[in-house]
C-alpha positions as CSV (number, residue, x, y, z in Angstrom):
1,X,-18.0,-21.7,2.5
2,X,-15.8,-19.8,0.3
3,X,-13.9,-16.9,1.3
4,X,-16.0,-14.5,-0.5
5,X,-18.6,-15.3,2.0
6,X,-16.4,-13.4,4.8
7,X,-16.5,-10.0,3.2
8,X,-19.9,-10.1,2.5
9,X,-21.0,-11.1,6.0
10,X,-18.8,-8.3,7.0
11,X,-20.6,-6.0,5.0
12,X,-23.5,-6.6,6.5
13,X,-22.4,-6.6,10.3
14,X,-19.7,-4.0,9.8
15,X,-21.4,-2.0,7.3
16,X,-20.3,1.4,8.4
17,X,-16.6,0.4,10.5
18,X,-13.1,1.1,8.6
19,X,-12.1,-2.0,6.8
20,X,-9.2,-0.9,5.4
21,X,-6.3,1.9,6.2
22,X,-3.7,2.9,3.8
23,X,-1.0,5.3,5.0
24,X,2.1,6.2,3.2
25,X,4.5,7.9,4.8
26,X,7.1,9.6,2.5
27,X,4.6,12.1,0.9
28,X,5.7,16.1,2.1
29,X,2.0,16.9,3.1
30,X,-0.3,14.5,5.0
31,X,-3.7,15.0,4.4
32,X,-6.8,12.3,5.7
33,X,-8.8,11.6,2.7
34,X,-11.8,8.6,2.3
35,X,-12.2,6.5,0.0
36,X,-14.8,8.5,-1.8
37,X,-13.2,11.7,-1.7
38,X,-10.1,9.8,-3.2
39,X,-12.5,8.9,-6.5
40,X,-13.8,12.3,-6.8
41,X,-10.3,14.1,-6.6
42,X,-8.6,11.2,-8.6
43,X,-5.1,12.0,-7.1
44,X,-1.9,10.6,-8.5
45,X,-0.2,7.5,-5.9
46,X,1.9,9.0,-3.1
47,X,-0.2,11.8,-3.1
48,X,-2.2,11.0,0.1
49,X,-0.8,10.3,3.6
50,X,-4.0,8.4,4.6
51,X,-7.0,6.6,2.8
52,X,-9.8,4.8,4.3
53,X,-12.8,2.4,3.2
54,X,-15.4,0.7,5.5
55,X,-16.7,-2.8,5.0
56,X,-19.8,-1.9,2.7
57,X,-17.5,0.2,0.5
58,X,-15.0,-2.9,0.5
59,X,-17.4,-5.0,-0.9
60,X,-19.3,-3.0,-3.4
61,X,-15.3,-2.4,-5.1
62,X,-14.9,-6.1,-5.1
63,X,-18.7,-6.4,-7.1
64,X,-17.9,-3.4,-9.5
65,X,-14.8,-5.8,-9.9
66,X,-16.5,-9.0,-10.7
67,X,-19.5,-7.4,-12.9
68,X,-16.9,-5.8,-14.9
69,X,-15.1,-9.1,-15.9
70,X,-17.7,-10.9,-16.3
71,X,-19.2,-8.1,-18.3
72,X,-15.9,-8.6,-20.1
73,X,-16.6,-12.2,-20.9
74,X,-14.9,-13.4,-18.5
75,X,-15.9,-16.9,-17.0
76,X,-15.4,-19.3,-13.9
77,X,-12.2,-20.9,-14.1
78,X,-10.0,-18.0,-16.4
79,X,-7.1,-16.3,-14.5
80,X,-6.7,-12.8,-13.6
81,X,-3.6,-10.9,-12.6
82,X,-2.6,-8.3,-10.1
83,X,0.2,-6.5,-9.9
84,X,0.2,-3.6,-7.3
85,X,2.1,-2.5,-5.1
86,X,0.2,-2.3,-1.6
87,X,-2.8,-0.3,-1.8
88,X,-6.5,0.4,-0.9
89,X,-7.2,-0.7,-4.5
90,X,-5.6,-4.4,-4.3
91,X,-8.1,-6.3,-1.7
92,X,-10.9,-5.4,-3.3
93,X,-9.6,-6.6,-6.9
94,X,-9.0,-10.1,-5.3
95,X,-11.8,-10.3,-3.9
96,X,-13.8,-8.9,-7.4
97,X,-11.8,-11.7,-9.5
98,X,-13.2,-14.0,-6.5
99,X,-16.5,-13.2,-6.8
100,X,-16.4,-13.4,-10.8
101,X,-15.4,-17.5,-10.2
102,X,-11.9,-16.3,-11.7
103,X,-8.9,-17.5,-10.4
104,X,-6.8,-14.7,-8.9
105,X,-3.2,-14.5,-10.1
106,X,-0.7,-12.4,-7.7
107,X,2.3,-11.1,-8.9
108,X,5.6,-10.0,-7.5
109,X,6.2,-6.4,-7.8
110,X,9.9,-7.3,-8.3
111,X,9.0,-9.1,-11.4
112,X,11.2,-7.8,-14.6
113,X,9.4,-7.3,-17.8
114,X,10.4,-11.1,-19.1
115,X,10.0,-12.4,-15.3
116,X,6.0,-10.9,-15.6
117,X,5.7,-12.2,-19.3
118,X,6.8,-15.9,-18.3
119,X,4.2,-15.9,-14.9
120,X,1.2,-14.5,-17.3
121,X,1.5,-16.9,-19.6
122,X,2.2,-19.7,-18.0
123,X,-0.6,-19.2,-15.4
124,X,-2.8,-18.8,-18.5
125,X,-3.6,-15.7,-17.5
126,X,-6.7,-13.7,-19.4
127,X,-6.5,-9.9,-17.5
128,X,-4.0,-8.5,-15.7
129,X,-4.5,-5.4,-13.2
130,X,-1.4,-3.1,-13.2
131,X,-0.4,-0.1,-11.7
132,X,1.0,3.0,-12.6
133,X,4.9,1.7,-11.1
134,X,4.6,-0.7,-13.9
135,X,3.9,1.1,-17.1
136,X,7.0,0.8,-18.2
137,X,7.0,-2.7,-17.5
138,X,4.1,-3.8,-19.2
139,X,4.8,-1.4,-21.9
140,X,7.8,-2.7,-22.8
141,X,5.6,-6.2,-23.6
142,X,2.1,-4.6,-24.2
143,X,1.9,-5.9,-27.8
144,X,2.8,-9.6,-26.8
145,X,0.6,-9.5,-23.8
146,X,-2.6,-7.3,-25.3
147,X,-3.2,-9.8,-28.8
148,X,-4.9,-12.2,-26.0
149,X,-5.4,-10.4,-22.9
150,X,-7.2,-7.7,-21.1
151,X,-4.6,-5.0,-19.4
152,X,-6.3,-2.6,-16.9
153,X,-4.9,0.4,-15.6
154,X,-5.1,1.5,-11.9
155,X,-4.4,5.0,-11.6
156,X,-4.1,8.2,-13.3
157,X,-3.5,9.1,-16.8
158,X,-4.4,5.3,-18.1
159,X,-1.8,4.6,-20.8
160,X,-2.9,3.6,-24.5
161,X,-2.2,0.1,-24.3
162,X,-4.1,-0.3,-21.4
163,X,-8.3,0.2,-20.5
164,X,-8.9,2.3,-17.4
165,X,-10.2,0.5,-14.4
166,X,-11.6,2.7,-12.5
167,X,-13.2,4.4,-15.9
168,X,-14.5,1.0,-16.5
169,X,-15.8,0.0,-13.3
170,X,-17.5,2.5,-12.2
171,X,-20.5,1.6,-14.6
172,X,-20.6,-1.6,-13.5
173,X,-23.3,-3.1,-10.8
174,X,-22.2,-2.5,-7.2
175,X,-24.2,-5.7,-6.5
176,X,-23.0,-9.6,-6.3
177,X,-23.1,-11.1,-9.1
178,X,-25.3,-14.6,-9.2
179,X,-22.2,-17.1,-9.8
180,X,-22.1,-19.8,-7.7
181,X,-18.7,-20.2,-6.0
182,X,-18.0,-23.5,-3.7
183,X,-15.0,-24.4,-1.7
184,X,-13.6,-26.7,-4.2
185,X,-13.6,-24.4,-6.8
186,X,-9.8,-23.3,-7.6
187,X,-9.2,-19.9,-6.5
188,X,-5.9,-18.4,-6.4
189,X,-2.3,-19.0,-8.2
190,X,1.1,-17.9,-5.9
191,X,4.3,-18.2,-7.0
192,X,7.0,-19.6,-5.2
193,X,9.4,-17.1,-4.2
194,X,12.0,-18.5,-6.6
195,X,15.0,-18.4,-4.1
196,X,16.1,-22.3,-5.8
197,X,15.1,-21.6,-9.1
198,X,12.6,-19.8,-11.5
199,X,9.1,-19.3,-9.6
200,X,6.7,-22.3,-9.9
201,X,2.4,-21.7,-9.9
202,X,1.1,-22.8,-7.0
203,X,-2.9,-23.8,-7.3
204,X,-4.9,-23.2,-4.2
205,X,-8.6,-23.7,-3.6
206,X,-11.4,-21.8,-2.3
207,X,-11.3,-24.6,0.8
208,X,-7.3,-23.5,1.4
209,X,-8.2,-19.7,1.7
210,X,-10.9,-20.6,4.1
211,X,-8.6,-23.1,6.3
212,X,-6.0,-20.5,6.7
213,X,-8.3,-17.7,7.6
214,X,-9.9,-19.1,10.7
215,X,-6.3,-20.7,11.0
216,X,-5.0,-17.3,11.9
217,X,-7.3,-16.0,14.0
218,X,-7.3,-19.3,16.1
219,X,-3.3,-19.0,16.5
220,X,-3.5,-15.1,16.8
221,X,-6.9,-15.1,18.8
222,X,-7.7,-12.4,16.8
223,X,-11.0,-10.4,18.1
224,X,-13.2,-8.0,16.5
225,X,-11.4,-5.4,18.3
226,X,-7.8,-5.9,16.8
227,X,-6.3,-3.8,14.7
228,X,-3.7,-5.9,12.4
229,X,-0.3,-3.6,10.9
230,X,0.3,-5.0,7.6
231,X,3.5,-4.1,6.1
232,X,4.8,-7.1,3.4
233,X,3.6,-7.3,0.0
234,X,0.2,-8.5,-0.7
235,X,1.0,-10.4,-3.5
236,X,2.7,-13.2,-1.3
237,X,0.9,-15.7,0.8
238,X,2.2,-14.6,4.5
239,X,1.1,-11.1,4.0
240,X,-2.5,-11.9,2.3
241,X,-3.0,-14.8,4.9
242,X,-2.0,-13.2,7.8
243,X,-4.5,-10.1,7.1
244,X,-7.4,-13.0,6.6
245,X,-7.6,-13.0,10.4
246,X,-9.0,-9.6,10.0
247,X,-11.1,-10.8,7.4
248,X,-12.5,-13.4,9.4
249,X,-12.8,-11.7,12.6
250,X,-14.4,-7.9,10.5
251,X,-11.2,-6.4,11.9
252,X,-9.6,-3.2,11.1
253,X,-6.0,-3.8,9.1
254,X,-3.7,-1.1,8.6
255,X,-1.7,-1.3,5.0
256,X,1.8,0.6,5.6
257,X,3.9,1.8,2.7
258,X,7.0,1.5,4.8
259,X,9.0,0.0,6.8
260,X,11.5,2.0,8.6
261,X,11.7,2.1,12.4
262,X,9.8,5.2,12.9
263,X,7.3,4.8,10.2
264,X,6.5,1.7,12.1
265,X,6.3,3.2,15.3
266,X,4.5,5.6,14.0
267,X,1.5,3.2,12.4
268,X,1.4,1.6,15.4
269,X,0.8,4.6,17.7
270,X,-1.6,6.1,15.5
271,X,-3.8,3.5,14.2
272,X,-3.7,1.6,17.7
273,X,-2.6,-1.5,15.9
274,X,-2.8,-4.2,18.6
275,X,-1.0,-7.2,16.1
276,X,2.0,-6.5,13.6
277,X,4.3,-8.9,11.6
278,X,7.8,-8.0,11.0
279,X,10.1,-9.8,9.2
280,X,13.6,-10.3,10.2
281,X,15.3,-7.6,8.8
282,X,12.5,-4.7,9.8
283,X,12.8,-6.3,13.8
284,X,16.7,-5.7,13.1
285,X,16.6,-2.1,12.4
286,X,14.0,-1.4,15.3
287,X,16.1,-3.0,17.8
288,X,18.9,-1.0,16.5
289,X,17.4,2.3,16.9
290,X,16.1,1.9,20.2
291,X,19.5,0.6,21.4
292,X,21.2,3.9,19.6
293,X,18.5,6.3,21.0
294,X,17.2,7.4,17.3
295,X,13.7,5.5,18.6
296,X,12.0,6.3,21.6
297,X,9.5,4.1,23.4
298,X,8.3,7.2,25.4
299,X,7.5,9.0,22.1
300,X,4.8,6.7,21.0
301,X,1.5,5.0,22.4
302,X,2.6,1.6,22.3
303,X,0.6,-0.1,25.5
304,X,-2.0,-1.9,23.3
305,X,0.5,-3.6,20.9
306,X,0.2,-7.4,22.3
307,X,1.7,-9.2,19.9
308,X,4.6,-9.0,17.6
309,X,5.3,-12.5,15.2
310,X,7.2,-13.0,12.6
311,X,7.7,-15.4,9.8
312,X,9.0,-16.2,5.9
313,X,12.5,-17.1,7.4
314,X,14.6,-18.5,10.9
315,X,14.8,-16.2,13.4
316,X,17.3,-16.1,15.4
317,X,16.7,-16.6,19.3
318,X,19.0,-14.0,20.1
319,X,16.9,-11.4,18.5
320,X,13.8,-12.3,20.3
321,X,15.4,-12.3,23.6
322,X,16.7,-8.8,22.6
323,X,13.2,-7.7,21.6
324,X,11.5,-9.0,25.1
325,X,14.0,-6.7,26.8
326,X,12.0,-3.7,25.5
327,X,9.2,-5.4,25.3
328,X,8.9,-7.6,27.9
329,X,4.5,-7.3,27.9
330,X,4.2,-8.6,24.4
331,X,3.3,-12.4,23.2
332,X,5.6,-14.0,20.5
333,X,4.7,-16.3,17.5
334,X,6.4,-17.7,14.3
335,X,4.7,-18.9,11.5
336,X,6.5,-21.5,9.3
337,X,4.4,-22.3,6.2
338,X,5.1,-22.2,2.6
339,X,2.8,-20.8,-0.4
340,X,2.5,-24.3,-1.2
341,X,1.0,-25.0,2.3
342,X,-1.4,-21.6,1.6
343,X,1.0,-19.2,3.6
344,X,2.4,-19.2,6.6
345,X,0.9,-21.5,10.1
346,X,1.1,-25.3,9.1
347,X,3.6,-25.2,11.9
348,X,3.7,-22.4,14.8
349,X,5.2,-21.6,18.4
350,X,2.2,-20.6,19.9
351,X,1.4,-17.6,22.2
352,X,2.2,-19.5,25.1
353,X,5.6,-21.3,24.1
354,X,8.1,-18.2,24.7
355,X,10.2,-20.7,26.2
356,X,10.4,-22.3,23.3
357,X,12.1,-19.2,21.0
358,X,14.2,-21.4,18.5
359,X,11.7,-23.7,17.2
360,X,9.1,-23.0,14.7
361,X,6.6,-25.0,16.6
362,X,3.6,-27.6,16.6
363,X,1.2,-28.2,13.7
364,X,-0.9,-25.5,13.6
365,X,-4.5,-25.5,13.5
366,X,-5.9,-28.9,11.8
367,X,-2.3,-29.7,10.5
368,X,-0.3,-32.8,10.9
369,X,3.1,-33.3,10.5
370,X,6.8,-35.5,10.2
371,X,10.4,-35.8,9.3
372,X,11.5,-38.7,6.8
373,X,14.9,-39.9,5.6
374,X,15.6,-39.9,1.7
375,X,13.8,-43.3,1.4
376,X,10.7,-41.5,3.0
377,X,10.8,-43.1,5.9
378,X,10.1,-41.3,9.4
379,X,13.4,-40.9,11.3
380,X,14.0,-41.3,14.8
381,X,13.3,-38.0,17.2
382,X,15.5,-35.9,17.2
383,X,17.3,-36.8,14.0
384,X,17.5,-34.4,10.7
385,X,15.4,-35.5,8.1
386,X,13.0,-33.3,5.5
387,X,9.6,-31.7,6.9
388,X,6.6,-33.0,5.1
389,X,3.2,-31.6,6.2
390,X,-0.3,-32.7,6.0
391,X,-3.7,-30.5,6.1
392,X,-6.4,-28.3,4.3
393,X,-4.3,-25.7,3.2
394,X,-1.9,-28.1,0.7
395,X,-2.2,-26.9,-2.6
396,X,-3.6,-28.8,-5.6
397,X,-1.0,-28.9,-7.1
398,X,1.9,-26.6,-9.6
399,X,0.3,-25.8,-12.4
400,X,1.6,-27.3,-15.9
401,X,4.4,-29.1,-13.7
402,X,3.0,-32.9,-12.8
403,X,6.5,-33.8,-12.6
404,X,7.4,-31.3,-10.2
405,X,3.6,-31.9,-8.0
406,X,4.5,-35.5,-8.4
407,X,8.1,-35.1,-6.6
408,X,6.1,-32.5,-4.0
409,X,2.8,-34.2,-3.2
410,X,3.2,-37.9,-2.1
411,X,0.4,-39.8,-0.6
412,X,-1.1,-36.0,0.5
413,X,1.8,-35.0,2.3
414,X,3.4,-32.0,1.3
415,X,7.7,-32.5,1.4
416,X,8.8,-28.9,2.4
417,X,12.5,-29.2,1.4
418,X,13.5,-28.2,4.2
419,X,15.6,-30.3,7.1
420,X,14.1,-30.2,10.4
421,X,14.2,-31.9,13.8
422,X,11.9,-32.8,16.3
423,X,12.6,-32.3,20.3
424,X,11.7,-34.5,23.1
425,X,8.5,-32.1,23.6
426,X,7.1,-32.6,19.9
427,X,8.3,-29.1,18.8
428,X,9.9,-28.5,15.5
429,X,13.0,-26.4,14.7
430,X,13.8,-25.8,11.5
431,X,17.6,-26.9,10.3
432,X,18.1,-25.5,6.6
433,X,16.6,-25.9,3.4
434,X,17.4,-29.2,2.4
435,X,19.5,-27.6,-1.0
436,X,21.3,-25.0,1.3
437,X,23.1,-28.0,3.6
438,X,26.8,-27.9,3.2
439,X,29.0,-31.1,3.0
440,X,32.4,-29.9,4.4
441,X,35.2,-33.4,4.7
442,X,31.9,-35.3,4.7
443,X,30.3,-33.5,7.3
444,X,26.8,-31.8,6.8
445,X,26.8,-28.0,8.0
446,X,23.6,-26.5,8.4
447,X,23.8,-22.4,7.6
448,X,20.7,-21.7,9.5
449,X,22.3,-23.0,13.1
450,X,25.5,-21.0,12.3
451,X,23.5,-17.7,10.8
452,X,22.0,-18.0,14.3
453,X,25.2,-18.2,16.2
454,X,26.6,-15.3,14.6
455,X,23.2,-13.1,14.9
456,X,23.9,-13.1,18.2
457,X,27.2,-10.9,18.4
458,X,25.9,-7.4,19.1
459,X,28.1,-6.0,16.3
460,X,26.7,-8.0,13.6
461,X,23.1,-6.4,11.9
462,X,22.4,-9.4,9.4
463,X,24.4,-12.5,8.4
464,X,24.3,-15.5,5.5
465,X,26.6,-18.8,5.6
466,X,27.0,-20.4,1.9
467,X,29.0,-23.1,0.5
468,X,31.6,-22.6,-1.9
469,X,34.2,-24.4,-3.1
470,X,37.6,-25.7,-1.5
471,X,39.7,-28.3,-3.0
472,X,40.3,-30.5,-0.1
473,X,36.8,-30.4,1.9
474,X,35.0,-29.7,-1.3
475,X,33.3,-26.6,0.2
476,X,33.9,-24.9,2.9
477,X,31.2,-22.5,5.0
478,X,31.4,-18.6,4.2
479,X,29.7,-16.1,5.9
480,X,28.6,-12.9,4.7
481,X,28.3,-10.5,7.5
482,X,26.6,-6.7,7.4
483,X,28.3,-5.1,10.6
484,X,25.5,-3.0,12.4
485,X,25.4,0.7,11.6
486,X,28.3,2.8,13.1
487,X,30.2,-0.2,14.6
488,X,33.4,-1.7,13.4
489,X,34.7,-5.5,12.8
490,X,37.1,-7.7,11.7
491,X,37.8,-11.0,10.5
492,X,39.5,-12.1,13.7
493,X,37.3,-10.7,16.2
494,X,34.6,-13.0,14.2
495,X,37.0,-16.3,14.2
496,X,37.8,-15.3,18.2
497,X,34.0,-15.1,18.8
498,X,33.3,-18.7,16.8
499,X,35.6,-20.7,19.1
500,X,32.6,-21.0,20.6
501,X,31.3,-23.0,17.9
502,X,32.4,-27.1,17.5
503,X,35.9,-26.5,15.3
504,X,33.4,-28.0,12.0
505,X,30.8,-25.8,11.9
506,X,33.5,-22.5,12.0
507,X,33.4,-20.2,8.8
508,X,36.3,-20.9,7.2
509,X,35.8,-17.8,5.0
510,X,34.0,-14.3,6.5
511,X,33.1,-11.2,3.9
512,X,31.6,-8.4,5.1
513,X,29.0,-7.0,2.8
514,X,25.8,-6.5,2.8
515,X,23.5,-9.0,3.0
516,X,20.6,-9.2,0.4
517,X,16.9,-9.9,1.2
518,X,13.8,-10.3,-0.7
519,X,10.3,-8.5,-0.2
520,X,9.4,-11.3,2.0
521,X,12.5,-11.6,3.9
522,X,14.6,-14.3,3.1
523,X,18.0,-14.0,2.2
524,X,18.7,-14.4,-1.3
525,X,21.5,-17.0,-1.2
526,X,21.5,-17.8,-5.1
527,X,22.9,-13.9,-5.5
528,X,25.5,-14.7,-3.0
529,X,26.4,-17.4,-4.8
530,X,26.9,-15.9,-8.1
531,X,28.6,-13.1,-6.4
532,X,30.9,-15.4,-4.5
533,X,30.7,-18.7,-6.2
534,X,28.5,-20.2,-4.5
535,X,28.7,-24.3,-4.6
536,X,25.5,-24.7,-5.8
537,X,26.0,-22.6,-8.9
538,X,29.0,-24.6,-9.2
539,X,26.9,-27.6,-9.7
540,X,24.5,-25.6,-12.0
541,X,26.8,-24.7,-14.3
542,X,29.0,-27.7,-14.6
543,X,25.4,-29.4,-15.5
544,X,24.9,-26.8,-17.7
């Protein structure tokens, strides 16, 4: 059955039980407001400590939603755009453009004005939701954009390029509208996160939503009773995905504008959230405070958080061993999966495998999959090769690239681009993505296996390892290393604390910066590369 399906049965069974929380912290008086006080007052964002809508309100938005595009003249098949931050308003406008047979279209709230232009057209996009941290944005292109398309506003004070949505949608049916939607059907277009290059469409189907939905709550054992802290952006794949185990179990989920240690602490002690996915950087900072004392366990009711996973990038084993020393009662997962895999659980740890921290996993639930050489052949266990997986979550393909689908998709599988090995034990731990590896005298470095060395020294908060350029070994290893918060290091205390290390795989080169991430996670290794000529952008530009 389609996704849709979910919300409505939830509807029904959980008419009256919260759905949905919004909080956001950084406003200078918390108030507790509902979701219909919220449309009667029509406050300005960051206005509002705390919003709430049940199921039944959930899924009348999403029908107002899909009445008023179809209304519109919008039919099965056409594309429609989001771009919100996180907020009550976004589920149910996914859901609406769902239920409409469109195909939703998430974007990046990162996007610059040209970066939003390119994904709208060439996702063939017909509306596009925007909020009010984008007016300038999507002003900026509004007469481009708005000779074809529809541009709704969701906010206050609609601009007058745009049509208000909630204006509009208000006198629209709060009841489904008769389309018929199946699980073939296409239903959503990601982007890729555009760390090796400008951001590709990735076409999913109904089937795909579906498959990772009951996915998660099979790897998560997600119950009715969980409460699910969701703090990445919606508009990527491990966030959305990762919340569909609420969805499929009529859970609550908690959306938190925020992400400092305390906020999260906070969230979690209020809301009772049971489940909550950090990425690397947010586990980082908590870790941090408790060690300095500026976060207290005592302070907060913590006893019913159970399980604490993370995903979108390696983690370091050293971190988790350092979490389960405060935290000894909770279970552990990681999710590897890719937007062209539908988000994150083709492969997963498992909440049993703690002894296992390192690897990413088995197949998850209904997945197959292998390592192959460059001649596509599988390699022998325990040799480095590329991941490819297999399952119901593999996209249909990138949209308006059949070069680039054909190069992906071969014979079903799905080749990753990243390097992997398998242990004796059939788990999976991830080496590097395959265009990261660094060839140093002719040997092949992998950044990930040093990153996670170096993660490890209690002075050092976040770390990256490039390639660039040396005239003898043609590139050497350099690490970029963000020294923890009131701590102190230098470039020989690093090179003392690599002799651990096999004499190849040393840095030859340390920097001490900052490192930068993206709203997923991952580091963003083509800015270090520009910054400190980067190897690759050696190659790019001698091609060039």
């Amino acid at each position: 059955m389609p996704i849709t399906d979910l919300l409505e049965r939830n509807s029904k069974l959980y008419s009256d039980e919260t759905a949905l929380v919004e909080i956001n912290p950084e406003v200078t008086e918390p108030q507790r407001v509902t979701w219909q006080e919220y449309e009667l007052i029509q406050p300005t964002s960051n206005t509002y400590f705390r919003r709430e809508i049940t199921w039944s309100v959930f899924d009348e938005k999403a029908n107002r939603v899909a009445n008023l595009l179809i209304k519109k003249g919008i039919k099965k098949g056409q594309k429609v755009a989001i771009l919100l931050m996180n907020c009550l308003e976004w589920l149910p406008i996914y859901f609406g453009v769902l239920k409409s047979g469109a195909v939703a279209v998430p974007l990046n709230f990162r996007y610059t004005a040209d970066e939003i232009d390119y994904c709208v057209k060439l996702a063939d996009v017909d509306v596009l939701f925007f909020g009010e941290e984008f007016i300038g944005r999507i002003e900026s292109i509004a007469e481009d954009l708005g000779r074809e398309r529809l541009l709704f506003y969701v906010g206050n004070s609609c601009p007058y390029f745009a049509e208000d949505y909630q204006a509009s949608a208000a006198n629209c049916s709060s009841v489904a509208p008769k389309v018929l939607v199946e699980d073939d059907d296409d239903a959503a277009i990601y982007f890729s996160s555009g760390t090796t290059g400008f951001p590709k469409a990735i076409l999913l189907r109904h089937s795909a939503l579906m498959q990772s939905a009951k996915m998660e709550a099979v790897h998560h054992e997600t119950t009715h009773e969980d409460t699910f802290l969701c703090i990445p952006p919606l508009y990527h794949t491990g966030a959305k995905m990762h919340w569909f185990g609420s969805l499929y179990t009529g859970s609550k989920a908690v959306l938190l504008k925020g992400n400092k240690p305390k906020t999260i602490f906070s969230a979690v002690s209020d809301e009772l959230c049971t489940i909550v996915w950090l990425l690397v950087p947010w586990a980082q900072d908590i870790l941090a405070s408790l060690d300095s004392g500026n976060l207290k366990l005592e302070d907060y009711h913590l006893k019913q958080w159970r399980l604490m996973h993370i995903g979108a990038q390696p983690v370091p084993p050293s971190l988790i061993r350092h979490w389960k020393q405060y935290f000894p009662h909770h279970k552990y997962d990681t999710n590897y999966g890719l937007s062209e895999s539908t988000g994150p659980g083709c492969i997963h740890l498992g909440l049993d495998h703690i002894d296992k921290v390192g690897a990413i996993g088995l197949p998850g639930y209904r997945w197959k999959a292998k390592i192959v050489n460059e001649e596509n052949q599988p390699v022998t266990q325990g040799e480095v090769g590329e991941l490819c997986v297999k399952g119901p979550g593999v996209m249909v393909e990138y949209y308006h690239d059949p070069k680039a689908t054909a190069e992906t998709l071969i014979d079903g599988w799905l080749h990753t681009g990243d390097m992997a090995r398998q242990d004796e034990d059939g788990f999976y731990y991830l080496v590097d993505r395959k265009k990261d590896v660094i060839i140093s005298g002719g040997e092949n470095l992998y950044p990930v296996q040093i990153e996670a060395f170096l993660a490890s020294n209690m002075k050092i908060h976040d770390v990256a390892v490039i390639g660039t350029p040396d005239r003898r070994l043609g590139e050497i290893a350099t690490a970029i290393i963000q020294v923890k918060e009131g701590m102190s290091l230098t470039e020989d205390e690093v090179n003392r604390y690599c002799l651990k290390l096999p004499r190849y795989k040393r840095p030859r080169r340390i920097i001490f910066a900052d490192v930068p991430r993206n709203a997923t996670g991952k580091i963003e290794k083509p800015k270090l590369r520009e910054r400190y000529g980067g190897t690759r952008l050696v190659e790019e530009q001698s091609q060039g």
